[in-house]
C-alpha positions in Angstrom: -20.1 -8.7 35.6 -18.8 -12.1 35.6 -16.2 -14.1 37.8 -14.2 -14.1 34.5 -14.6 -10.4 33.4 -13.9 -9.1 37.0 -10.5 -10.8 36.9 -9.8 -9.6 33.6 -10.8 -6.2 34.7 -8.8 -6.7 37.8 -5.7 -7.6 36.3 -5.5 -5.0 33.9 -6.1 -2.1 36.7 -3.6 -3.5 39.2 -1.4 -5.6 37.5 -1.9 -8.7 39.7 -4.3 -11.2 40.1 -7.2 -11.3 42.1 -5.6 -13.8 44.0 -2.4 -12.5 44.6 -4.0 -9.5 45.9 -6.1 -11.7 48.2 -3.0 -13.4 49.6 -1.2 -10.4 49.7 -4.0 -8.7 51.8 -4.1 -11.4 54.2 -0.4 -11.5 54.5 -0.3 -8.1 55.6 -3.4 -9.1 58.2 -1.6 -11.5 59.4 1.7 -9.2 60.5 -0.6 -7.2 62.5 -1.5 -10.0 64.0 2.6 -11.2 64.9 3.0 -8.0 66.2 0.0 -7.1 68.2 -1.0 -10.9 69.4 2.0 -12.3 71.2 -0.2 -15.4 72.9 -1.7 -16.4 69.9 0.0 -19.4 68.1 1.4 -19.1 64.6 -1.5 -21.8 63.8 -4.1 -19.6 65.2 -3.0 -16.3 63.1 -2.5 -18.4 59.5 -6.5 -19.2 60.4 -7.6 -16.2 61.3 -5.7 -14.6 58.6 -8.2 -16.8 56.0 -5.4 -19.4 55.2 -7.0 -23.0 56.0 -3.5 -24.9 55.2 -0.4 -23.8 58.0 2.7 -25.1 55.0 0.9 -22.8 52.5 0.3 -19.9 54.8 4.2 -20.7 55.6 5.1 -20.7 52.1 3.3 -17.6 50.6 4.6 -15.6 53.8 7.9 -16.5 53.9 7.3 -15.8 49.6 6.1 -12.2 50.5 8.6 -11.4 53.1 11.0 -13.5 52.7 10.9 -14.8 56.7 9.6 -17.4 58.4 6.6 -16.3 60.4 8.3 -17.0 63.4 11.4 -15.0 62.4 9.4 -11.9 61.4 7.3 -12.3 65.1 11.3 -11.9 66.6 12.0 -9.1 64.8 
């Protein structure tokens, strides 16, 4: 299957993009990581999460959740 048929295939079983899902999945990772991981930085989790920009791993999560990373840690 190609990269191009496997999004097409994607899409039309789930309603969202590949990578949408992708972000989405990592997003979620990335709570699990606020909650359990109080030492580690906010820097440190967007990495390990699979985000290699902070502002964008800011932007989709605040997108998705609609808090700051920080905010959602506090909770």
């Amino acid at each position: 299957m190609t990269k191009n048929a496997f999004c097409k295939y994607f899409k039309k079983r789930t309603n969202k993009t590949y990578i949408s899902f992708l972000t989405e999945l990592r997003i979620e990772n990335a709570c699990k990581l606020l909650n359990s991981n109080k030492d580690l930085s906010i820097a440190e989790i967007a990495f390990k999460s699979g985000f290699n920009n902070i502002s964008n791993f800011n932007r989709k999560f605040k997108e998705l959740k609609k808090v700051t990373p920080l905010k959602y840690r506090c909770i």
